[in-house]
C-alpha positions as CSV (number, residue, x, y, z in Angstrom):
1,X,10.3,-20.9,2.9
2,X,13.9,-19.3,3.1
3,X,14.2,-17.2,6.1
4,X,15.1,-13.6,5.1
5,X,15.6,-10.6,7.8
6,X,13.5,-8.4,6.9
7,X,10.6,-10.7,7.9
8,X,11.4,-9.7,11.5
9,X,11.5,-6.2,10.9
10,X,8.0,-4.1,11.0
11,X,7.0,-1.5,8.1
12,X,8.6,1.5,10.5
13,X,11.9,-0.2,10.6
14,X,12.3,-1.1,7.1
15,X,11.6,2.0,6.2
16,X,14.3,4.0,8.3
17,X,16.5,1.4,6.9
18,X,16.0,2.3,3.8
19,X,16.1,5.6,4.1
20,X,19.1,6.4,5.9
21,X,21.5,3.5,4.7
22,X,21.8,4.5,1.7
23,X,22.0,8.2,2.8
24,X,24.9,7.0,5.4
25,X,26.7,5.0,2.5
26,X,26.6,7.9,0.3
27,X,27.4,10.3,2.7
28,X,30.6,8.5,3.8
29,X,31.5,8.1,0.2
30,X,31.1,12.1,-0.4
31,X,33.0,12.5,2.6
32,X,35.9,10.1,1.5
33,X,35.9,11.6,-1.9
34,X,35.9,15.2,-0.7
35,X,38.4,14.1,1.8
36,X,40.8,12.6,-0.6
37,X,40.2,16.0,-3.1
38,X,41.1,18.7,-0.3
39,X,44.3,16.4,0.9
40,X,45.4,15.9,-2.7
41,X,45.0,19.7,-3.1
42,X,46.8,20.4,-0.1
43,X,50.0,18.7,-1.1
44,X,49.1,20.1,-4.5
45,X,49.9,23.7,-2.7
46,X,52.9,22.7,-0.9
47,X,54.8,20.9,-4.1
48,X,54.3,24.1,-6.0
49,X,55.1,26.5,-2.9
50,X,58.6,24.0,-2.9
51,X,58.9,24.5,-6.8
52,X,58.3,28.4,-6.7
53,X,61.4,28.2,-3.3
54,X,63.4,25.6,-5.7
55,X,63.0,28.2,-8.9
56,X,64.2,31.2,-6.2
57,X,67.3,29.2,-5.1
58,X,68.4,27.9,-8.6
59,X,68.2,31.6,-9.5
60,X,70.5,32.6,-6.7
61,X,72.9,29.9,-7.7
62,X,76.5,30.8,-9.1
63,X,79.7,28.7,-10.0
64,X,82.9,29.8,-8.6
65,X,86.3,30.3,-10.9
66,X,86.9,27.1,-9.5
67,X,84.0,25.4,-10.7
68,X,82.5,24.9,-7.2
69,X,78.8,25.5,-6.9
70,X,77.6,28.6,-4.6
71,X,74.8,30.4,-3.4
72,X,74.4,34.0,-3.1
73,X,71.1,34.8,-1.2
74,X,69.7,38.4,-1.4
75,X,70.1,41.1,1.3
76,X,66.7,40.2,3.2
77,X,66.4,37.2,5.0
78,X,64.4,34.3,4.0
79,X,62.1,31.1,5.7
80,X,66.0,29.6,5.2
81,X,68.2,31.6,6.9
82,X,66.6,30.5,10.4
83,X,68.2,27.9,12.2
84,X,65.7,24.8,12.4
85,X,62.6,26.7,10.6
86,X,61.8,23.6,9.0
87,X,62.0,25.0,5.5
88,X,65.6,23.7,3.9
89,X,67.0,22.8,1.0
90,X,70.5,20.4,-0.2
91,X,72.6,20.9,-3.2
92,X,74.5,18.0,-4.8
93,X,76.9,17.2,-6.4
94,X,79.3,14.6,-7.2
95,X,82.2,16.2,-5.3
96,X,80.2,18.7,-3.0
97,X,77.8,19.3,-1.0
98,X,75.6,22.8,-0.1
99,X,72.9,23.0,2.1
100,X,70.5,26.1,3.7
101,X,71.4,28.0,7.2
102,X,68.7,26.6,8.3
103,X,70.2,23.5,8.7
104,X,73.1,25.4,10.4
105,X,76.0,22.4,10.6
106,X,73.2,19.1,10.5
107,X,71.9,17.5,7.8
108,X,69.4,15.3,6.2
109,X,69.1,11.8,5.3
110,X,68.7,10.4,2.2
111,X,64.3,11.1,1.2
112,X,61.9,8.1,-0.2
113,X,59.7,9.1,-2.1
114,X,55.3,9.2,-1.4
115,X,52.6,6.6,-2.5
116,X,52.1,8.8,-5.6
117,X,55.5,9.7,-6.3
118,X,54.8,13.7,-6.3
119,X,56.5,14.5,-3.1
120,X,59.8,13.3,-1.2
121,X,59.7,12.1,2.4
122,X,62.5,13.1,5.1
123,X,63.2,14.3,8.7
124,X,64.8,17.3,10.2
125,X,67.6,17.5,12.6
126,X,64.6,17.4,15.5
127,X,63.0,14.4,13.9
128,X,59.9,16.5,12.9
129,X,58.5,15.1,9.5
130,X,59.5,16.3,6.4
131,X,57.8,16.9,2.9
132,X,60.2,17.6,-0.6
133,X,61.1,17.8,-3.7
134,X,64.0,16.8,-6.3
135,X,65.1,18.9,-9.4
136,X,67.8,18.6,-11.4
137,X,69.5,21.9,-12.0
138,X,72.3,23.0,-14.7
139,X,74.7,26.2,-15.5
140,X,76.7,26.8,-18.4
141,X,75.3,23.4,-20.0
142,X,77.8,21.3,-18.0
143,X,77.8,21.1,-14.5
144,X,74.7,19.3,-12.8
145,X,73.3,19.0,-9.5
146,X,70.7,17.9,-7.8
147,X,68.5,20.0,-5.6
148,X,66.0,19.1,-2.6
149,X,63.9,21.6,-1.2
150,X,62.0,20.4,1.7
151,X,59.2,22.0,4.0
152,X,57.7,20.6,7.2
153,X,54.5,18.2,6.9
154,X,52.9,20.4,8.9
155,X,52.3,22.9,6.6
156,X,49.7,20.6,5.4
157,X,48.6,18.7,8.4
158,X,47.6,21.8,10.1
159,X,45.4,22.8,7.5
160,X,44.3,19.5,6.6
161,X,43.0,18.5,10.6
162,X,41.2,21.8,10.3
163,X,39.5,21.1,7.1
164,X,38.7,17.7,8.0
165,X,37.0,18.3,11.4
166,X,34.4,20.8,9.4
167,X,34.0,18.7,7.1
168,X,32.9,15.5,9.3
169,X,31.0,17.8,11.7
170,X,29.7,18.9,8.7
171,X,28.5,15.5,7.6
172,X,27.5,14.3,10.9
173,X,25.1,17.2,11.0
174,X,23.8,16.2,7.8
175,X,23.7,12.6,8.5
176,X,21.7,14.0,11.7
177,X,19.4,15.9,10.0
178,X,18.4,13.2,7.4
179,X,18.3,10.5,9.8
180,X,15.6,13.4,11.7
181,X,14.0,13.7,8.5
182,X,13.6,10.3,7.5
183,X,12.0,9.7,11.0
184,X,9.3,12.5,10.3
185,X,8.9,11.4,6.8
186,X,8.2,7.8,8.0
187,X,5.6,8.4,10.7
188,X,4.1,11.0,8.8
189,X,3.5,8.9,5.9
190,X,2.4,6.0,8.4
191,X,-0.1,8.1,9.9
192,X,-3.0,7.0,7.5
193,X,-1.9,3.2,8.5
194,X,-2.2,4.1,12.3
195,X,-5.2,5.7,11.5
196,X,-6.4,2.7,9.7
197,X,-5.5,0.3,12.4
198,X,-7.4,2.5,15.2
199,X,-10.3,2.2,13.2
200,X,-10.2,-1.5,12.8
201,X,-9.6,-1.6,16.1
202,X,-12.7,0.2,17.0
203,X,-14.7,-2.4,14.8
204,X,-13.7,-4.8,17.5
205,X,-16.8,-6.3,19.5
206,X,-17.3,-4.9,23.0
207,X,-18.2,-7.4,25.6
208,X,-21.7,-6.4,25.2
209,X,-21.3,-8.2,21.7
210,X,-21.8,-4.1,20.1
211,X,-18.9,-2.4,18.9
212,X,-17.9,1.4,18.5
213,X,-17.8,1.9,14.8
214,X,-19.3,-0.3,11.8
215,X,-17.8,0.9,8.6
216,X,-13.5,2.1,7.9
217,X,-14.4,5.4,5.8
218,X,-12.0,7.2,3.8
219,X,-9.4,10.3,4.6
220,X,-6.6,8.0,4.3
221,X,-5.0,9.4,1.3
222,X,-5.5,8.2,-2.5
223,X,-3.5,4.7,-1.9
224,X,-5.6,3.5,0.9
225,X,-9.0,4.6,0.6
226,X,-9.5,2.0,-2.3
227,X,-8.8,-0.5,0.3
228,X,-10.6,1.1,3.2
229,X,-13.3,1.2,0.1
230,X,-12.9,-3.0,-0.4
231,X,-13.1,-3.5,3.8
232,X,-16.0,-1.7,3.6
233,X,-17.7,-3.1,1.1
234,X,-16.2,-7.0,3.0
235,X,-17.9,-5.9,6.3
236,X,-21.3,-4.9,4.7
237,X,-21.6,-7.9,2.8
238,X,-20.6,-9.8,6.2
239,X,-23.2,-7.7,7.5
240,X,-25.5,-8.7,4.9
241,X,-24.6,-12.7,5.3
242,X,-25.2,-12.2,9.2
243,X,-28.2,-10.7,9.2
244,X,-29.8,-12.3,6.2
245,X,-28.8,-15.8,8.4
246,X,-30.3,-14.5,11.2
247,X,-33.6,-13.4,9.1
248,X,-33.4,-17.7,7.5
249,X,-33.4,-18.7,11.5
250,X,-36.5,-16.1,11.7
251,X,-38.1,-17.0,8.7
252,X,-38.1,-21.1,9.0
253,X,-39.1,-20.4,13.2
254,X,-41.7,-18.4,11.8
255,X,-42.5,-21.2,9.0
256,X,-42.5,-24.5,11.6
257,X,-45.4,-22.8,13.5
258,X,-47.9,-23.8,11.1
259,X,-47.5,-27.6,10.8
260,X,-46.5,-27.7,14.4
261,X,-49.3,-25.8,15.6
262,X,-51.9,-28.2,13.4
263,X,-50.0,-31.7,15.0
264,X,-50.6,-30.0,18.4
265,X,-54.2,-29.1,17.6
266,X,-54.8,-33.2,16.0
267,X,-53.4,-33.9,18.7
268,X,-55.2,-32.2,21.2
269,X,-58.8,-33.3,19.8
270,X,-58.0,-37.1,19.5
271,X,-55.6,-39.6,21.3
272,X,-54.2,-41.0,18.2
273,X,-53.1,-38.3,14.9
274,X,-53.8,-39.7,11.6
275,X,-51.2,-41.0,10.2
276,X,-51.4,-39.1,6.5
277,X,-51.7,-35.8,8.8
278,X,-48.8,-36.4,10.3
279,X,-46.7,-37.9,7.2
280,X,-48.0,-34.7,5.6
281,X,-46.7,-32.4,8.0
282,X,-43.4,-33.6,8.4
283,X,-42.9,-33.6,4.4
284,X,-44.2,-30.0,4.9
285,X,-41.5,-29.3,7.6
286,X,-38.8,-31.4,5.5
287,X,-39.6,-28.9,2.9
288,X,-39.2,-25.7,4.6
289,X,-36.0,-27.1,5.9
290,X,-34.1,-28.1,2.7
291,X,-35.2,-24.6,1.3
292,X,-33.9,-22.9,4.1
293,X,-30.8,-24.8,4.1
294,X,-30.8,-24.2,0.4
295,X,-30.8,-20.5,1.0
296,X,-28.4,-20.3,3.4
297,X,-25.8,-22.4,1.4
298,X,-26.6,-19.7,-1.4
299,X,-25.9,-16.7,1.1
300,X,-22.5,-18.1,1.4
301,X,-21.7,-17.8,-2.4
302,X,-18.8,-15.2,-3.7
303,X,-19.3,-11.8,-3.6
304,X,-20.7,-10.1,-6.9
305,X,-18.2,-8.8,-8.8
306,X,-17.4,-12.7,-9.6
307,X,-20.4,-14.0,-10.2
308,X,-21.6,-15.2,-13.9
309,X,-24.1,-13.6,-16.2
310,X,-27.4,-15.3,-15.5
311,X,-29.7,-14.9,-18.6
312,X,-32.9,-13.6,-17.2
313,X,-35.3,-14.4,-20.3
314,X,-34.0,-18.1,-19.5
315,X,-34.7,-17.9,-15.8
316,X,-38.0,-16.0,-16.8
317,X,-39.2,-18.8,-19.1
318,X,-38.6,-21.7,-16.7
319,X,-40.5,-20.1,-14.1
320,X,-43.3,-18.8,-15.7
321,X,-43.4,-23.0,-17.0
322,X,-43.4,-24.0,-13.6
323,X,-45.8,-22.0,-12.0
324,X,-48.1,-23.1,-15.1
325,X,-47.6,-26.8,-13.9
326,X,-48.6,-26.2,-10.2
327,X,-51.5,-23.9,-11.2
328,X,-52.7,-25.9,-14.5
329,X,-56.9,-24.8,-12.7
330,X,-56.1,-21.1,-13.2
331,X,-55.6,-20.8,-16.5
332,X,-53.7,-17.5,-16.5
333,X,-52.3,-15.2,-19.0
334,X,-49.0,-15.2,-18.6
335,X,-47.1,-11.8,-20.7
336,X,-43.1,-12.2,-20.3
337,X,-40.8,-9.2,-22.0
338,X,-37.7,-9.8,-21.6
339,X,-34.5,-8.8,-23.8
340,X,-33.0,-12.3,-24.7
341,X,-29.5,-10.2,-24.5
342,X,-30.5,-8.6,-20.7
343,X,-28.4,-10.2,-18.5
344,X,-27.6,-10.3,-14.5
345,X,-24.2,-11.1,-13.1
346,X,-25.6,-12.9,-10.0
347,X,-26.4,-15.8,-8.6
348,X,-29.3,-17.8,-10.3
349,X,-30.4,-19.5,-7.4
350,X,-31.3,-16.2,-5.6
351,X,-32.4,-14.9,-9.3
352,X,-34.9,-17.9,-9.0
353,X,-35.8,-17.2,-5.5
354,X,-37.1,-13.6,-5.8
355,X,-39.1,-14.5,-8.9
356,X,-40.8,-17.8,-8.0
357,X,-42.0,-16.4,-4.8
358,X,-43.2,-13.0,-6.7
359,X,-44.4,-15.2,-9.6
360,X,-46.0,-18.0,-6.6
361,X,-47.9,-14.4,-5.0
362,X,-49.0,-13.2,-8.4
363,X,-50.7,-16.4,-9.5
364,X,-52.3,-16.7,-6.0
365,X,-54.0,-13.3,-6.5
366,X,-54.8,-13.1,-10.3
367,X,-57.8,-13.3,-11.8
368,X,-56.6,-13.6,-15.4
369,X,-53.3,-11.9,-16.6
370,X,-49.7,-12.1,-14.5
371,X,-46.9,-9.6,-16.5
372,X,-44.0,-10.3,-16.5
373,X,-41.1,-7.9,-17.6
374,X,-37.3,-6.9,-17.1
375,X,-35.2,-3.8,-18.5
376,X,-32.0,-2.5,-18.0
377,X,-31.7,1.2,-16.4
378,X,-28.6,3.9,-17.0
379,X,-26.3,4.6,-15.0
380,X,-26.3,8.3,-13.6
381,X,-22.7,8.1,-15.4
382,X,-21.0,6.5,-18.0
383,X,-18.8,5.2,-15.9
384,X,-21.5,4.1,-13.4
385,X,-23.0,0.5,-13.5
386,X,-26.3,0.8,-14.5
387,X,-29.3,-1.2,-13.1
388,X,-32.1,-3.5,-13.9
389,X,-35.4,-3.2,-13.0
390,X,-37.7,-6.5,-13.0
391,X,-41.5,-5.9,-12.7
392,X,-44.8,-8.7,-11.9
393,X,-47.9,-7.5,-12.0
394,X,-51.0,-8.8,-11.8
395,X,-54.9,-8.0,-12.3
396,X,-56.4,-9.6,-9.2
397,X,-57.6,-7.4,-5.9
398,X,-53.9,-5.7,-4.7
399,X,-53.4,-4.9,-1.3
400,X,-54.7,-1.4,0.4
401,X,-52.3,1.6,-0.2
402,X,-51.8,1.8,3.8
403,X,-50.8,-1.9,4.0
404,X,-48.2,-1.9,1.4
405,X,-45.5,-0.8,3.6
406,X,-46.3,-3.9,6.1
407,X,-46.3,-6.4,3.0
408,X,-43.0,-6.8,2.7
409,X,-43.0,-7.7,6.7
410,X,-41.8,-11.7,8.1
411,X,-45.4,-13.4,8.6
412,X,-47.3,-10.5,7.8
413,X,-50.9,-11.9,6.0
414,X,-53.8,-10.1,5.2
415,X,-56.1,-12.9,4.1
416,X,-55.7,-16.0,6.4
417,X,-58.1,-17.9,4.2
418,X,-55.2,-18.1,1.2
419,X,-52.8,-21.2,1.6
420,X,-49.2,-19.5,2.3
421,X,-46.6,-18.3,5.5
422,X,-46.7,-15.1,4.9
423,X,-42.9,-15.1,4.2
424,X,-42.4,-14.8,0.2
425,X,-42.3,-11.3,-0.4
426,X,-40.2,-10.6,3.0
427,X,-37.7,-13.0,1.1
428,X,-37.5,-11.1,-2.0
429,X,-36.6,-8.3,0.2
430,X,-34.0,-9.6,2.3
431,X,-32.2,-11.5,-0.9
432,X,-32.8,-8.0,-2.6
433,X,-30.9,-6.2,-0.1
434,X,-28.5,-8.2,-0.3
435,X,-27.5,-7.9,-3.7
436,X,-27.5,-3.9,-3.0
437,X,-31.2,-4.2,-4.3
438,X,-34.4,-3.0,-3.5
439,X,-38.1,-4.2,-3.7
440,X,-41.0,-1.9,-4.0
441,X,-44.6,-2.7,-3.8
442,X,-47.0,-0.2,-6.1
443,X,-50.3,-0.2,-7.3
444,X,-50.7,-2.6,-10.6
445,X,-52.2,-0.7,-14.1
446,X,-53.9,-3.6,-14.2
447,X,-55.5,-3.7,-10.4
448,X,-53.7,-5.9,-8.9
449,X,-50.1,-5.4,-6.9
450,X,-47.1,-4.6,-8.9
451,X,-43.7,-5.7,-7.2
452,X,-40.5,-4.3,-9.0
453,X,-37.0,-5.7,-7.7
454,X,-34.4,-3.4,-8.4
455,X,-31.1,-5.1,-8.8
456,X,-27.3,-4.1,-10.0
457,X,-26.6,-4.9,-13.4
C-alpha cells in the first residue's frame, strides 16, 4: 500500500488542515490581488496629477520672435518654483533646452521607462527617486518639443506603505480569526466523537471482570447515532452469544448429571457395571454432547439481518414427521396451519430447535390432539417489521397456573416419573431471546399447555 501523509495525521489535524489552507491560500491571493489593485491605482493618481501639471505648463508655454521656446508662469508660485521640491519638469528641443526652478542650475538624466510602460523612471539632483511622464507638445503647427514632467516616488510610496500595512494587519487578523474559528468549529463538531470514545471507554472491563456502562446510547447527533445504534445492537448480540454460551455450559452440566449419576449408582450396588448400561450411557452423554456442540456452532452464525428466509410450513412438516416416527405408540392428532408463503429470515437450525423440543414436550403430555400453527403479526407501523407468532398446543393435563412461570426454568421438572432433563422448554427460551424473541407459556383451549414463540419476522 503507497504511503500517503495524511495516514499519519489524526481526524483533528486533517481537519484544521483543511480548513485554514485553503483559507491561507485564498487569503494571500486576495491580499496579492488587492495589493496589486491599490498600487496600480496609486500610480494611476500620480500619472494623471503629472498630466493635469504637463496640460498647466504646455498652457503657459510661448515662442519667442526668435522662435525659441519660453515659459511664462503665473504671478503665484507653484510646486516648481521651489528649489529641489521634487516636482520638475524639461523642455526639449533640438536646439534648446528649458527646465523648472526647481531644478535651479542641475539637471536630469535621460528616464527609462516602467514594467508597464505608463510611467518614466529618473533621479533628482539629491539622488531621490523619480517618477514621469513624456508628451509631445506643438505651437503654431511647426515647432515640437518634448516635455517631461516628473514628481518624486514618494508621492506614492508613502501612501502605498500606509495602505499596505492595513491591509496585511488586516489580513492577518482575519487569517487569525479563521484559523480561531476553524479550531472551535473542529472540536465542536468532534465533540460527539469524544463523547463516543468516553463511552466506549467506559464499556472497558474493570479488573473485577464488571464494567461501568453496557450499552453506547444516542445524543451524538443525526450522523452517529445510527452507528452508536449498530454498536449497540453488536454488543447485545455479543451479549446474547455470551450468555447463551454460558447457559449451553449450564445446560449440558445440568444434562451429564443424569447418566453420570446412574453409572455411579451401578456402580455403587455391584463391583462390575453391565456393560449395555454403560454403552448406553455414554451414547446418551455422546448425544447431549454433539447437540450442545451443535448449538453452540449455531450461536456463532451471522447476525439476522443476513440470514435467509426459512419456510416455516417446510420446517413444520418435517418435524411434525419426525416426532410421528419416534412416537409411532401414541397415535396423535397432529393439526399443522401454516401459510405455505409465511416465512422467517433466521436460522433453521435454531427454527428446528425451538420446535422439536416444543413439539418433543407436546407429544410427551397429549392425550390425543398436538396443534400446530404459525401467523404473521403487524407491525405497530408501516415501517415497522412485523412479527410472527408460532403456537403448540396440546390436550393432555397442562401445568398449574402458579408453576408456569418456573417452566421455562434450566432443570426445572414437575413429574420425575416422565423420561426428559428438564431442559427443552429453557432452550426454546434462551434461543428465543436471542433472536429478540419471546416464549410464553398459557393455558391450552384444549387443556393442555400452549407455548407461543414470538419471533421477528
Amino acid at each position: 500500500m503507497a504511503y500517503t501523509p495524511s495516514r499519519k495525521l489524526g481526524l483533528t489535524s486533517r481537519l484544521l488542515l483543511l480548513g485554514l489552507v485553503p483559507g491561507i491560500v485564498l487569503s494571500l491571493a486576495l491580499g496579492w490581488l488587492l495589493d496589486s489593485s491599490i498600487q496600480a491605482s496609486l500610480y494611476g493618481g500620480l500619472a494623471q496629477r503629472l498630466n493635469e501639471r504637463a496640460d498647466r505648463i504646455q498652457a503657459n508655454m510661448s515662442l519667442s520672435p526668435a522662435g525659441q521656446w519660453r515659459y511664462e508662469p503665473g504671478r503665484s508660485s507653484d510646486e516648481f518654483s521651489h528649489i529641489f521640491s521634487g516636482w520638475y519638469w524639461v523642455l526639449q528641443t533640438p536646439d534648446q533646452q528649458l527646465v523648472s526652478r526647481s531644478l535651479w542650475d542641475a539637471s536630469l538624466r535621460n528616464p527609462s521607462s516602467t514594467n508597464d510602460g505608463m510611467l518614466l523612471t529618473n533621479t533628482d539632483p539629491r539622488d531621490r527617486p523619480l517618477m514621469g511622464i513624456e508628451r509631445s507638445i506643438a505651437l503654431d503647427g511647426i515647432h515640437t518639443a518634448k516635455l517631461y514632467v516628473y514628481a518624486l516616488e514618494d508621492e506614492v510610496h508613502v501612501d502605498l506603505s500606509r495602505i499596505r500595512r492595513i491591509l496585511w494587519l488586516a489580513l492577518s487578523a482575519l487569517l487569525l480569526c479563521m484559523a480561531v474559528a476553524t479550531f472551535i468549529q473542529v472540536r465542536v463538531g468532534l465533540q460527539p466523537l469524544q463523547l463516543l470514545r468516553q463511552r466506549l471507554t467506559r464499556l472497558h472491563a474493570t479488573d473485577s471482570g464488571t464494567s461501568q456502562a453496557t450499552h453506547l446510547g444516542t445524543g451524538y447527533g443525526p450522523d452517529l447515532d445510527p452507528l452508536a445504534v449498530e454498536v449497540d445492537a453488536l454488543l447485545e448480540r455479543n451479549a446474547r452469544m455470551v450468555a447463551r454460551g454460558r447457559a449451553h455450559a449450564a445446560d449440558l452440566s445440568h444434562a451429564l448429571k443424569t447418566p453420570l449419576a446412574r453409572l455411579n449408582a451401578e456402580a455403587g450396588r455391584a463391583a462390575q457395571v453391565p456393560s449395555h448400561l454403560v454403552q448406553e450411557q455414554v451414547q446418551s452423554i455422546n448425544g447431549l454432547i454433539e447437540r450442545h456442540l451443535s448449538r453452540t456452532s449455531a450461536a456463532g452464525d451471522q447476525a439476522p439481518p443476513l440470514q435467509k428466509a426459512v419456510n416455516l410450513q417446510s420446517v413444520a412438516t418435517q418435524l411434525v414427521q419426525l416426532m410421528q416416527h419416534i412416537h409411532p405408540e401414541r397415535s396423535l392428532d397432529w393439526q399443522v396451519h401454516i401459510p405455505r408463503t409465511l416465512h422467517w429470515r433466521g436460522d433453521r437450525s435454531d427454527l428446528e430447535e425451538m420446535l422439536g423440543n416444543l413439539l418433543d414436550n407436546a407429544s410427551k403430555w397429549a392425550k390425543q390432539q398436538v396443534c400446530l400453527e404459525a401467523r404473521l403479526l403487524p407491525g405497530s407501523s408501516p415501517a415497522a417489521r412485523g412479527q410472527i407468532a408460532i403456537t403448540v398446543t396440546d390436550d393432555g393435563p397442562g401445568i398449574a397456573e402458579h408453576q408456569l412461570s418456573q417452566a421455562g426454568q434450566r432443570g426445572e421438572r414437575f413429574d420425575q416419573n416422565t423420561p426428559g432433563t428438564g431442559l427443552g422448554l429453557s432452550i426454546v427460551a434462551d434461543i428465543a431471546h436471542t433472536w429478540n424473541g419471546t416464549l410464553q407459556l398459557s393455558a391450552s383451549p384444549l387443556g393442555g399447555l400452549q407455548a407461543q414463540i414470538t419471533l421477528p419476522a
